[in-house]
C-alpha positions as CSV (number, residue, x, y, z in Angstrom):
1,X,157.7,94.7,113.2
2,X,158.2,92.3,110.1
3,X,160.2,93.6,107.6
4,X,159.3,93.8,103.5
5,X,161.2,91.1,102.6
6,X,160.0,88.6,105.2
7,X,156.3,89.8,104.6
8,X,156.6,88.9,101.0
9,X,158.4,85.9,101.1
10,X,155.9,84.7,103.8
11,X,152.8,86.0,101.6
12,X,154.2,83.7,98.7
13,X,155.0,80.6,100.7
14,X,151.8,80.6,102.6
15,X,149.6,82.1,100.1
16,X,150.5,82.5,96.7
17,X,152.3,79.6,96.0
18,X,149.4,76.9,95.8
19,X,148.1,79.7,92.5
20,X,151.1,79.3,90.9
21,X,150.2,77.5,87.6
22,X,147.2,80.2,88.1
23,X,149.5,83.2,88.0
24,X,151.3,82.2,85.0
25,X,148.3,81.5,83.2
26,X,147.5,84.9,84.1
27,X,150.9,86.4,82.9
28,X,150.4,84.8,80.0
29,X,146.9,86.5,78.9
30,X,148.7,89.5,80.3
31,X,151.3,88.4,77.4
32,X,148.4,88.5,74.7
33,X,147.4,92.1,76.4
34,X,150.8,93.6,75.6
35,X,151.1,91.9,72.5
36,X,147.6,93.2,71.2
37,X,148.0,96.6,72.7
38,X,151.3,96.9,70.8
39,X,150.7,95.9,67.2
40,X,147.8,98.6,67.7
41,X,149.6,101.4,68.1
42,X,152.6,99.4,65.2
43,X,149.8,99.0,62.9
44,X,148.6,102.7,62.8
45,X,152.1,103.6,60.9
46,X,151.2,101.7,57.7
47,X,147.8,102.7,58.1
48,X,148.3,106.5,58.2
49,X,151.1,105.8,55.3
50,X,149.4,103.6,53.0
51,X,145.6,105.0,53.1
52,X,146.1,108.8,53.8
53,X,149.7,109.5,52.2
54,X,149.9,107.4,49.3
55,X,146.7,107.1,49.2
56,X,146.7,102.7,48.7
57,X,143.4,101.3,48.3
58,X,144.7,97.6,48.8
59,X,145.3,97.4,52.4
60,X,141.6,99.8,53.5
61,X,139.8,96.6,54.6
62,X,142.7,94.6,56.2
63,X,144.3,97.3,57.8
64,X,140.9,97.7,59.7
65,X,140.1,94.2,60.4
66,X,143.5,93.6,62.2
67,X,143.0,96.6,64.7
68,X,139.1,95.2,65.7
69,X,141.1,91.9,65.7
70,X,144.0,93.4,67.7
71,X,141.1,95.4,70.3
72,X,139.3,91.8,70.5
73,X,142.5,89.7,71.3
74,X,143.3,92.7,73.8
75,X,140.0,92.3,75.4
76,X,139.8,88.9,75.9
77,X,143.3,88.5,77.0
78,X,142.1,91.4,79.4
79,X,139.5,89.3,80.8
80,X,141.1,86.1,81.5
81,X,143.3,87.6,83.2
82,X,141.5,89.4,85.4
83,X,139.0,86.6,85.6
84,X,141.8,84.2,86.5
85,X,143.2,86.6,89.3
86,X,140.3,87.0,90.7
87,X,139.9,83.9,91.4
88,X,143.4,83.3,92.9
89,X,142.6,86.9,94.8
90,X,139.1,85.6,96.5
91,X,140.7,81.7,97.5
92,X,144.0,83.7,99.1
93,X,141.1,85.9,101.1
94,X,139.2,83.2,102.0
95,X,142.8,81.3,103.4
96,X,143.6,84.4,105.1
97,X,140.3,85.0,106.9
98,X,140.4,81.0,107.5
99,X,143.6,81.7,109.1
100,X,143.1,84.3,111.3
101,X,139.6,82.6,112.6
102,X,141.2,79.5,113.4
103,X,143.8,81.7,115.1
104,X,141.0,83.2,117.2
105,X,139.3,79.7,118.4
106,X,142.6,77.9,119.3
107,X,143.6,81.3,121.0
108,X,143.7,81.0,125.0
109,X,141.0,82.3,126.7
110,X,143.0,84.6,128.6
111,X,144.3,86.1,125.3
112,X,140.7,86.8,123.7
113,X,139.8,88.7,126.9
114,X,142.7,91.1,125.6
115,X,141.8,91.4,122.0
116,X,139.8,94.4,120.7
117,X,137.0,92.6,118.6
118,X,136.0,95.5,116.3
119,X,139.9,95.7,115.4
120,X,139.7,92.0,115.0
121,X,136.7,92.2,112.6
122,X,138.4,95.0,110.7
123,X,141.8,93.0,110.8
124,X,139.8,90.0,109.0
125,X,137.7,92.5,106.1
126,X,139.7,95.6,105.5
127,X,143.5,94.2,106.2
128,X,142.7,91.1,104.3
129,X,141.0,93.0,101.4
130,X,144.4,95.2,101.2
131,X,146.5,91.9,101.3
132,X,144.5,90.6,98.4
133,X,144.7,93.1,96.6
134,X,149.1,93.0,97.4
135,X,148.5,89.5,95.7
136,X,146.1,89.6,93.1
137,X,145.4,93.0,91.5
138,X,149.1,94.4,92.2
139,X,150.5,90.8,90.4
140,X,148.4,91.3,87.7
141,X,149.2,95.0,87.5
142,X,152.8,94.1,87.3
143,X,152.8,91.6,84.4
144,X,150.5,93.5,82.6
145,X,151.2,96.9,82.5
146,X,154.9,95.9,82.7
147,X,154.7,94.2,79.3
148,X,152.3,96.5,77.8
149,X,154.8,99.2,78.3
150,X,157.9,97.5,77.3
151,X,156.3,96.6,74.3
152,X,154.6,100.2,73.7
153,X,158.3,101.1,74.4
154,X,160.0,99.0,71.6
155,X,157.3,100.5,69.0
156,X,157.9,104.0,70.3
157,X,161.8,103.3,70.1
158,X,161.5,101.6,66.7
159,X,159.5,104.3,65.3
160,X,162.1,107.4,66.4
161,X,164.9,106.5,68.8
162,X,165.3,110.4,69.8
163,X,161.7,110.9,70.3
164,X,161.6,107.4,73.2
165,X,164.2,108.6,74.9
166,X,162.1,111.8,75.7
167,X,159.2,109.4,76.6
168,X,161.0,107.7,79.1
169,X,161.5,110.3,81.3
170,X,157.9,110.6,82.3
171,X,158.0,106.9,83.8
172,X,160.7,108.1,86.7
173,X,158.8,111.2,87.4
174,X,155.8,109.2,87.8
175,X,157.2,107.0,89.8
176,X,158.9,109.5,92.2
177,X,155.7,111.1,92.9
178,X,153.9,107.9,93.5
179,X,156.8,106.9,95.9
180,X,156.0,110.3,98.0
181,X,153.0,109.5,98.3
182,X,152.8,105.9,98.7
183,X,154.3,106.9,102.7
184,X,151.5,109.2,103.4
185,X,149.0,106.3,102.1
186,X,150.3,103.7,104.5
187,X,150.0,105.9,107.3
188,X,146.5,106.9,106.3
189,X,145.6,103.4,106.1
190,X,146.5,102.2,109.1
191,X,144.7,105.3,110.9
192,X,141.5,104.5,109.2
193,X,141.8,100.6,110.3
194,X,142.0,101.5,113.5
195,X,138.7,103.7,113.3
196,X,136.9,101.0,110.9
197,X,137.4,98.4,114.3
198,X,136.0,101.3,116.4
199,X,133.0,101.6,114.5
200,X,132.7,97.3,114.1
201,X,132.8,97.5,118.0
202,X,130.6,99.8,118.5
203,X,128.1,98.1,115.8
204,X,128.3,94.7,118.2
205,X,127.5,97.1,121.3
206,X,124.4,98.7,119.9
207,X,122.6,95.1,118.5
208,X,123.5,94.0,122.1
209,X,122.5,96.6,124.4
210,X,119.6,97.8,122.3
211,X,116.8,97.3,124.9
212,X,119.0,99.0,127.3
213,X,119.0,102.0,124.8
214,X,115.5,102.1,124.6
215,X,114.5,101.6,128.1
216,X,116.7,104.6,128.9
217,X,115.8,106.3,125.9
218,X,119.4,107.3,124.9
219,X,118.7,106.9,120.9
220,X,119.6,110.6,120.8
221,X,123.2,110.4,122.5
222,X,123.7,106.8,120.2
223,X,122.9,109.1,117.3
224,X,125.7,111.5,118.2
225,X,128.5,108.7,118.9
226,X,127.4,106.7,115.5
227,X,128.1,109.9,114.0
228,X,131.3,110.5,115.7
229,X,132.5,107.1,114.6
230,X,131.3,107.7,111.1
231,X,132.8,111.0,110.5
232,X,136.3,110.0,111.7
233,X,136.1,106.5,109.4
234,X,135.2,109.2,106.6
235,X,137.9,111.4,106.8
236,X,140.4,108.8,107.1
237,X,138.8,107.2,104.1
238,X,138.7,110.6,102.4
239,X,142.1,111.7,103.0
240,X,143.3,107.9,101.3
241,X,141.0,108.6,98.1
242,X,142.3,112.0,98.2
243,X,146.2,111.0,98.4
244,X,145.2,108.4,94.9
245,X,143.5,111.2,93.2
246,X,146.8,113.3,93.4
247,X,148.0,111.1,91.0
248,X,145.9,112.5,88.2
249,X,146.9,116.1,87.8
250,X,150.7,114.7,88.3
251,X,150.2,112.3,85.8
252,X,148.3,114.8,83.5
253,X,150.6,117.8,84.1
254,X,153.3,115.1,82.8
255,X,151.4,113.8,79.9
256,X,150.5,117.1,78.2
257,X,154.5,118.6,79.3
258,X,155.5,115.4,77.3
259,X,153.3,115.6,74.6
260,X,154.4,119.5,74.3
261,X,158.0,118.7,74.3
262,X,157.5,115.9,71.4
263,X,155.4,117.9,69.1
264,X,158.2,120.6,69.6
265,X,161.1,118.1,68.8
266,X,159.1,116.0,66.3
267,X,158.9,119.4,64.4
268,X,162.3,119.7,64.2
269,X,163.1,116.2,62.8
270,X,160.0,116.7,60.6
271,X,161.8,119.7,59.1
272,X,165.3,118.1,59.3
273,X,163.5,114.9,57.4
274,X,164.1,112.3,60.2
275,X,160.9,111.2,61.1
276,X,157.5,111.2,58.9
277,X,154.1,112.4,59.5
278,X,153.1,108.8,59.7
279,X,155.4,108.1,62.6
280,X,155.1,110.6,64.0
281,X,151.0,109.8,64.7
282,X,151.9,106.2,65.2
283,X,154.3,107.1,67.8
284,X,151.9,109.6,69.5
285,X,149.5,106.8,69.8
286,X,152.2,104.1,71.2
287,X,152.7,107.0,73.8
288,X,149.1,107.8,74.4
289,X,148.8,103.7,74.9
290,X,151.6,104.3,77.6
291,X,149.9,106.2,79.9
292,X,147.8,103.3,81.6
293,X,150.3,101.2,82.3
294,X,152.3,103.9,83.3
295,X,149.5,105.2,85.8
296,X,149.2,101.7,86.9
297,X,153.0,100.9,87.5
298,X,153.3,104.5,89.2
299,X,150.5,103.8,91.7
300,X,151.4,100.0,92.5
301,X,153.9,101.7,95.5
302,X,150.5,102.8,97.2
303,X,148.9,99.5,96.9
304,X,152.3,97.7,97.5
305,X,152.2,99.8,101.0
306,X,148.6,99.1,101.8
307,X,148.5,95.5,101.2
308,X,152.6,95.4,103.3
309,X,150.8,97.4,105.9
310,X,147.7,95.6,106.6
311,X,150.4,92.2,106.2
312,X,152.7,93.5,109.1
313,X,149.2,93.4,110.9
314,X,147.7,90.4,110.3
315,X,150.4,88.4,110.3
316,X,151.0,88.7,113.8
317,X,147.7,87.7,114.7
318,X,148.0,84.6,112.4
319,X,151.7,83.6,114.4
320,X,149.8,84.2,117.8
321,X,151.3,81.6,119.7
322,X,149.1,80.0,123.4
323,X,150.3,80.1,126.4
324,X,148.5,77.5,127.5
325,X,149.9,74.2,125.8
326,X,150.4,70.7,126.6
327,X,153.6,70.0,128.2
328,X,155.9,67.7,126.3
329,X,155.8,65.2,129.0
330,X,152.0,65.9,129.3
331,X,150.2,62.5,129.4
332,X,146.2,61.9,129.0
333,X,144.5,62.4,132.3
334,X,143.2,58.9,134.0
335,X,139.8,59.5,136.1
336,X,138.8,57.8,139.3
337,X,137.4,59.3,142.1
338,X,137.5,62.7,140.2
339,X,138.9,64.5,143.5
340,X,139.8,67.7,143.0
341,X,143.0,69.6,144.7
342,X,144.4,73.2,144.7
343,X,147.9,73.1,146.6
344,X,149.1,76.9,147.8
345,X,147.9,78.2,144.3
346,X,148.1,81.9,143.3
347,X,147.1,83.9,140.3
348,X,146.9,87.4,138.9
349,X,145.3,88.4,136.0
350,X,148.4,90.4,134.9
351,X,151.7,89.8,136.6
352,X,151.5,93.6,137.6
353,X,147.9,93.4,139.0
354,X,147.2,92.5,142.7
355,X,146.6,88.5,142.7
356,X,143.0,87.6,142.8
357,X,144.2,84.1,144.1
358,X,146.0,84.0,147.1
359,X,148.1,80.8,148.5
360,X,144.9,78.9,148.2
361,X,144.2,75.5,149.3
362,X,140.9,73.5,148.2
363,X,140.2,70.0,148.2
364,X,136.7,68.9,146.1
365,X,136.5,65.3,147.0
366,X,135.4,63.1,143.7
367,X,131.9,61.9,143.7
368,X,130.7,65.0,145.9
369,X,129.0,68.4,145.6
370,X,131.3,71.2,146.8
371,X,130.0,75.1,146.9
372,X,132.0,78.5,146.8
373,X,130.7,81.9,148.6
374,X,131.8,84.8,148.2
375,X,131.3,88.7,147.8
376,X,131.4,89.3,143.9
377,X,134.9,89.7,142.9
378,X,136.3,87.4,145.5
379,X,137.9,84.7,143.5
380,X,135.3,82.3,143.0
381,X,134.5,82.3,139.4
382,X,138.4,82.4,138.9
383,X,138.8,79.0,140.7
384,X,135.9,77.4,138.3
385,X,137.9,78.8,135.3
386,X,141.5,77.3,136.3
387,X,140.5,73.6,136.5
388,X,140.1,73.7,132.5
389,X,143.0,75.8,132.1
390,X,141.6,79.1,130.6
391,X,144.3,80.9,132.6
392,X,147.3,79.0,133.8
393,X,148.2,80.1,137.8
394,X,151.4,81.9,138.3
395,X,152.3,79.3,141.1
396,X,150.9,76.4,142.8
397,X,149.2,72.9,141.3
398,X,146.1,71.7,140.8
399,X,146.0,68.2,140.8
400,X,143.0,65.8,139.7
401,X,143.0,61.8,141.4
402,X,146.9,63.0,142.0
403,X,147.5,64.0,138.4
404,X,148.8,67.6,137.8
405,X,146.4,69.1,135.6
406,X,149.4,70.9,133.8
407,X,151.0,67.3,133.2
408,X,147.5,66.5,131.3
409,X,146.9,66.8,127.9
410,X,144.3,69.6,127.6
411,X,142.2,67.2,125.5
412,X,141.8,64.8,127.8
413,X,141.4,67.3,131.1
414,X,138.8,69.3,129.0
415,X,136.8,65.9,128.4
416,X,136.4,65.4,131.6
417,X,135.0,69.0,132.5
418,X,131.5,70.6,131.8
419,X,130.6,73.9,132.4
420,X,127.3,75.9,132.8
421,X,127.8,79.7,133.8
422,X,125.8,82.8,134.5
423,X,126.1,84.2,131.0
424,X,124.8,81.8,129.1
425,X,126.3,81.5,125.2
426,X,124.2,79.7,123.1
427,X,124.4,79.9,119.0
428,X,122.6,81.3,116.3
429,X,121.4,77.9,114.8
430,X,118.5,75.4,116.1
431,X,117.6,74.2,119.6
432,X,119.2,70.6,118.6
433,X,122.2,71.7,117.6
434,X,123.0,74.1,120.4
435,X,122.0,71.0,122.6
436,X,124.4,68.6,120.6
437,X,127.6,70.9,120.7
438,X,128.5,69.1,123.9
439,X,128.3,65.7,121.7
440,X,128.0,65.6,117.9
441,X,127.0,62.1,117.5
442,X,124.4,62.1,120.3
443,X,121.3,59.9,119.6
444,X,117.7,61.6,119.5
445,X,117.2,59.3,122.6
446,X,119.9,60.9,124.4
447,X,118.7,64.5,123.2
448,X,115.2,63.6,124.3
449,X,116.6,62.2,127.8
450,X,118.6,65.3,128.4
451,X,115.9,67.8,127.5
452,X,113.2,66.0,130.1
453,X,115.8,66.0,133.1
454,X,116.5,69.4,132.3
455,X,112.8,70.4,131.6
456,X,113.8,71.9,128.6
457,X,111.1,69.2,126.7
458,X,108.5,72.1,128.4
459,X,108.9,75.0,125.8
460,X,110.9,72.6,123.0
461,X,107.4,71.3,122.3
462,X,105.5,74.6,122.1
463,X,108.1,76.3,119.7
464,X,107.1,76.0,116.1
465,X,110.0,73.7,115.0
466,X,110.2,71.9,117.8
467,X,113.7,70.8,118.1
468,X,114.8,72.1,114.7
469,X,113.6,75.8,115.6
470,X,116.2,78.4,115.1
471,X,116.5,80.2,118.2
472,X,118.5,83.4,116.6
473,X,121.7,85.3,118.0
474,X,122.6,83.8,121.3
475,X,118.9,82.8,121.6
476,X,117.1,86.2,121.2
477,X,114.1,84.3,120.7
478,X,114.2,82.5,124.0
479,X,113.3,83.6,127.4
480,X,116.3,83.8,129.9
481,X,115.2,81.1,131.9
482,X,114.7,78.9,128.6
483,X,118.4,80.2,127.5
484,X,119.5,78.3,130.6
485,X,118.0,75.4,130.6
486,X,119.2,74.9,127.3
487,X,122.7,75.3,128.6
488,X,122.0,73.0,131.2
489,X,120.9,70.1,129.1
490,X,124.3,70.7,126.7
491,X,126.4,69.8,130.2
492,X,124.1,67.3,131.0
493,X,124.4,65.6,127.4
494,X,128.4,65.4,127.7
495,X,128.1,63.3,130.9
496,X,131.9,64.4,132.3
497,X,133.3,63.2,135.2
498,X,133.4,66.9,137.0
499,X,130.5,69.8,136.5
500,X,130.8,73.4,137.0
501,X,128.0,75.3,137.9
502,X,128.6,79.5,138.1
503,X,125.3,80.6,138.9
504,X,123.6,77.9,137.2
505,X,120.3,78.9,138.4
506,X,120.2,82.4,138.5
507,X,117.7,82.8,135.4
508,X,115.7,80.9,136.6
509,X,112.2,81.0,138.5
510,X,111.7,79.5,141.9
511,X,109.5,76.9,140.3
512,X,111.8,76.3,137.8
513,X,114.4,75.8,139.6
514,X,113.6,73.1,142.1
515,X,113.3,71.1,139.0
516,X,116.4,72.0,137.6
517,X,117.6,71.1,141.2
518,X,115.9,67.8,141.0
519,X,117.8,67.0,137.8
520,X,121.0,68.2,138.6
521,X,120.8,65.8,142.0
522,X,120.4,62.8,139.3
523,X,123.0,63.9,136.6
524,X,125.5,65.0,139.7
525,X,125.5,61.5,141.0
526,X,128.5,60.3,141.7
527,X,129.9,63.0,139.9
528,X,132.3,66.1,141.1
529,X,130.4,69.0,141.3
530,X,131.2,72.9,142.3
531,X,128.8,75.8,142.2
532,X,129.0,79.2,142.8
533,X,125.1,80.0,144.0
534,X,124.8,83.9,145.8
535,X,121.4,82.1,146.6
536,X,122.4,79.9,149.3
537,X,119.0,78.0,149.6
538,X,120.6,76.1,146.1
539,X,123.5,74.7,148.2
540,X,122.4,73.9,151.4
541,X,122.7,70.1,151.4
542,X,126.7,70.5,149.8
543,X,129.1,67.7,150.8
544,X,131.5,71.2,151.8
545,X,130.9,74.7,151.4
546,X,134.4,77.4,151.0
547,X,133.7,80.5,151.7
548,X,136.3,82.7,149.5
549,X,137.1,86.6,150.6
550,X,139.7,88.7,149.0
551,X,141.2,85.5,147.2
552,X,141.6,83.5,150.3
553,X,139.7,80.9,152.1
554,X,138.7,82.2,155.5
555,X,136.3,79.3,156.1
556,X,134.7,75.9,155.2
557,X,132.7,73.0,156.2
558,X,129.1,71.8,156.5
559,X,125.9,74.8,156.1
560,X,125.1,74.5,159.7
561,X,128.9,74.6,160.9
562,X,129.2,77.8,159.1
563,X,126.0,79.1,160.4
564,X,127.9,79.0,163.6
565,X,132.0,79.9,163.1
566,X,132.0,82.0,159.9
567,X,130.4,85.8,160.8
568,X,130.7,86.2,156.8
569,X,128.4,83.0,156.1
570,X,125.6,83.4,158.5
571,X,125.2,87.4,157.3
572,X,124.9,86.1,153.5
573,X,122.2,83.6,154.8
574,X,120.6,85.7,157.2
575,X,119.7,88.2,154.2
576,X,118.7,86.5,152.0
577,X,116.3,85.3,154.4
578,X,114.6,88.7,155.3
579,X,114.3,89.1,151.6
C-alpha cells in the first residue's frame, strides 16, 4: 500500500506539476474571490450606519454600486477560476487514462489474462474521476475557500474581537465531524468501485454473447443479474451520497447553535455599549459569508480520501512492471534458415499449477511446414504462444538459427513472427486498415496482392465501401469465414520469416479453404511454418507432424509414418474420416 505522502508527492510530480503557472493563475482569481467576498460583508457596516442610523444621503448610490461591483468581481474571479481548473482537471484525466492504457498494451500477455477488465474500465473512469477531482476541485477548494474565510475572519475579528473568537469554534467542530466521516467515505468508495467493474464486465459479456442469450432465450435470467448488479452499484452509491448529506444537518445544527450563542452575547455587549447595531449586522453577514467555505473546507477530508483511495489504486496499475523484457545483453535476432528449437522446455501457467509443458523437445526446421496434434488442452497452442514470448518458460531455451530467443530483443524476435489464430481479433475501423495493422506504410499494390492470395478481394468488392467499409466491433458485420480471411491477409501482408497458424482454417468452408490452402502453400514458401489443424486433411503433406499429449511429445514424423506407430494419430485420422 502507498502511503499519503508518497501518493501526493507522486500525484504532483507526475501530474500536477506541468499546470503549475495554471494553478497559480487559479489561486490568484481565488485571491479576487476572497477579496470581493470580504469587502461585501466590510462594506455592509457603513452601509447600515450611514443610510439607516444617521440617516446620510451622500453615500445611497455608492454604497450600492460597490456591493454589485464587489458581487461582479466575486463572480468573475469565481469563474476563471473554476474555468482555469477545469481545464488543468480534464488534461491531468486525460494523462492519467493515457497512462494507465499505455500500461495495459505494453503489459505482458500473461499479465492481461489476469486482470479483471470491468475493474480495469472502472479503474480508468471512476478512480480517475476521484483523482481529478484530489487535483483540481479539492486545489481550488483549498485556495479559495481558504482565503475567503481568512478574510471573512479578519472582518468578523475587526468588527468585535469577542464575538470571532466564538465563530471560530464552529470551523473545528466541522472539521471533526467531516474527519469521522471522511473514513466511512473511503471505505464506501472503494466497495462501490469494485461493484461499478462488476457491472462494466458484465456490460462487455452481454454485447458479446447476445445471440447466445437469445437463441437460448435467457433475456429473463439476464434481466435478474442486470438487476443484481444495479442494485448493489446503487446502494454503494447511495450509502456515499448519504455519508456527504450528513454534513448538512451537522453543519446546520452548528450554524443556527452559533448564530444563537452570538445574538445572546452580542446582546450583552449591545447593552454594555461594546459593539453597535451596525456591527453587529455586518458581522452576522461576514459569518453567514463563512459558512461555504466553511462547508467546503469541512468536506475536502471526504474528497481528500476519495481521490487518495482511488490513487493507492491506480497507481499500481500505472508502476506495473513486465516480466517479459529484453535482457541487458539481449542483441537483435539475425534470420537464416529460420529453424526453430525447443531444448527440454517446461512451463506452467502458475508456478503452483501442474506444467502444461513438460521437458519438451521440438525441432521446426527453417524453410519447412511443421504440424502439432493434439487432444484440446494438450499443449499445443501453448508452444505457438512461447516463440513470441507471451509467457516466458520456467525452464528450458528456445533457440532460433542457434540464437536464444530470450537473448533477442523482443522487437526484433516479434518481427520475425506472424500469427493467425482460431479467435480471430480484428478492429472496429475499415477493412484496409485492419488489413494494414500488420504494416502501416503498405502500398495499395501490396493490399491488393494480399487480399487476392487470400481471396479476401471476393466479398471486399461486394461490400459498399469496398476497402474503406467499416466492418464494426471485431467485425460484426462480417461472416466468420470473411473474419478470417481477413486475418489471414494481415499475416500474409507482414511477410515474416516464421508463420503461426492455430486453427487457421477452422471458419472456413471446404471450398474456401482449399484456396486459402493454395495461398498459404505460396506465401509459406520458404518460410517456417507451424499449425495446429484438429482437421488433419489441412496437414497432410507437412515436412513433420508432433503429436503432443499431456504436454509431452509421444510421437513424430511423416503422416503416413504416424498412420502406422502412433495409436493416437491414426484414431484422430480415422474419425475424422467416418465423419
Amino acid at each position: 500500500m502507498i502511503i499519503k505522502k508518497e501518493i501526493y508527492k507522486r500525484l504532483y510530480q507526475d501530474y500536477s506539476k506541468k499546470y503549475l503557472d495554471k494553478i497559480i493563475i487559479s489561486a490568484f482569481f481565488s485571491i479576487l474571490v476572497a477579496g470581493s467576498t470580504s469587502s461585501i460583508a466590510w462594506l455592509l457596516d457603513p452601509a447600515i450606519k450611514k443610510l439607516f442610523i444617521e440617516k446620510d444621503q451622500s453615500l445611497i448610490i455608492f454604497i450600492p454600486l460597490m456591493i454589485i461591483v464587489a458581487f461582479t468581481v466575486k463572480g468573475l474571479s469565481l469563474y476563471f477560476a473554476k474555468a482555469t481548473m477545469i481545464g488543468v482537471g480534464e488534461e491531468i484525466k486525460k494523462k492519467l487514462q493515457y497512462d494507465m492504457i499505455n500500461t495495459l498494451i505494453k503489459t505482458d500477455t500473461q499479465i492481461i489474462d489476469k486482470k479483471h477488465s470491468g475493474k480495469f474500465i472502472s479503474n480508468l473512469t471512476y478512480d480517475v474521476t476521484h483523482i481529478t477531482n484530489l487535483l483540481s476541485n479539492a486545489i481550488l477548494t483549498l485556495f479559495k475557500d481558504s482565503l475567503t474565510l481568512i478574510g471573512l475572519l479578519t472582518v468578523m475579528f475587526l468588527q468585535n474581537w469577542k464575538l470571532a473568537l466564538i465563530s471560530i469554534i464552529m470551523i473545528p467542530l466541522a472539521s471533526i465531524s467531516a474527519k469521522t466521516l471522511g473514513k466511512r467515505i473511503n471505505k464506501v468508495a472503494t466497495e462501490a468501485q469494485e461493484k461499478s467493474g462488476f457491472l462494466t464486465t458484465y456490460l462487455v459479456e452481454l454485447f458479446k454473447n447476445h445471440k447466445l442469450i437469445k437463441i437460448f432465450q435467457r433475456e429473463g435470467y439476464e434481466k435478474d443479474r442486470a438487476n443484481k448488479h444495479l442494485t448493489q452499484l446503487k446502494e454503494k452509491n447511495q450509502k456515499i451520497q448519504t455519508v456527504f448529506v450528513r454534513m448538512s444537518p451537522i453543519m446546520e445544527t452548528l450554524t443556527g447553535i452559533m448564530i444563537a450563542v452570538l445574538i445572546f452575547y452580542s446582546g450583552k455587549l449591545m447593552a454594555n455599549g461594546e459593539v453597535d447595531i451596525n456591527n453587529f449586522f455586518s458581522f452576522l453577514a461576514a459569518m453567514m459569508l463563512a459558512y461555504q467555505p466553511v462547508r467546503a473546507l469541512s468536506t475536502l477530508n471526504m474528497v481528500l480520501n476519495q481521490g487518495l483511495s482511488a490513487a493507492s489504486r491506480i497507481l499500481p496499475i500505472i508502476d506495473q512492471k513486465n516480466n517479459i523484457n529484453d535482457s541487458i545483453s539481449a542483441k537483435s535476432l539475425k534470420i537464416s534458415k529460420a529453424e526453430i528449437k525447443f531444448k527440454d522446455l517446461s512451463f506452467a501457467y502458475e508456478i503452483d499449477e501442474n506444467q502444461t509443458l513438460k521437458s519438451i523437445n521440438l525441432e521446426f526446421e527453417g524453410g519447412k511446414m511443421t504440424s502439432l496434434v493434439g487432444h484440446s488442452g494438450s499443449g499445443k497452442s501453448t508452444i505457438l504462444n512461447l516463440i513470441p514470448r507471451f509467457y516466458d518458460a520456467q525452464s528450458g531455451e528456445i533457440l532460433i538459427d542457434n540464437q536464444s530467443v530470450y537473448q533477442s530483443t523482443l522487437k526484433s524476435l516479434r518481427q520475425e513472427v506472424s500469427m493467425v489464430s482460431q479467435e480471430t481479433t480484428l478492429f472496429d475501423d475499415t477493412v484496409k486498415n485492419n488489413i494494414k495493422y500488420a504494416k502501416e506504410d503498405a502500398t495499395d499494390e501490396e493490399l491488393y496482392e494480399v487480399s487476392k492470395l487470400s481471396h479476401c478481394d471476393e466479398f471486399i468488392n461486394n461490400l459498399p465501401n469496398k476497402f474503406e467499409t467499416l466492418i464494426g466491433e471485431n467485425g460484426v458485420r462480417l461472416s466468420g469465414g470473411e473474419k478470417q480471411r481477413l486475418s489471414i491477409a494481415r499475416a500474409m501482408l507482414k511477410k515474416s520469416s516464421i508463420i503461426l497458424l492455430d486453427e487457421a482454417t477452422s471458419s472456413l468452408d471446404s471450398e474456401t479453404e482449399s484456396k486459402i490452402q493454395e495461398a498459404l502453400k505460396i506465401l509459406t514458401k520458404d518460410k517456417t511454418t507451424i499449425v495446429i489443424a484438429h482437421r488433419l486433411s489441412t496437414i497432410l503433406n507437412s515436412n513433420n507432424i508432433y503429436v503432443i499429449d499431456s504436454g509431452k511429445v509421444i510421437d513424430s514424423g511423416k503422416h503416413k509414418d504416424l498412420m502406422i506407430k502412433s495409436e493416437l494419430y491414426k484414431n484422430f485420422y480415422e474419425k475424422q474420416i467416418q465423419k
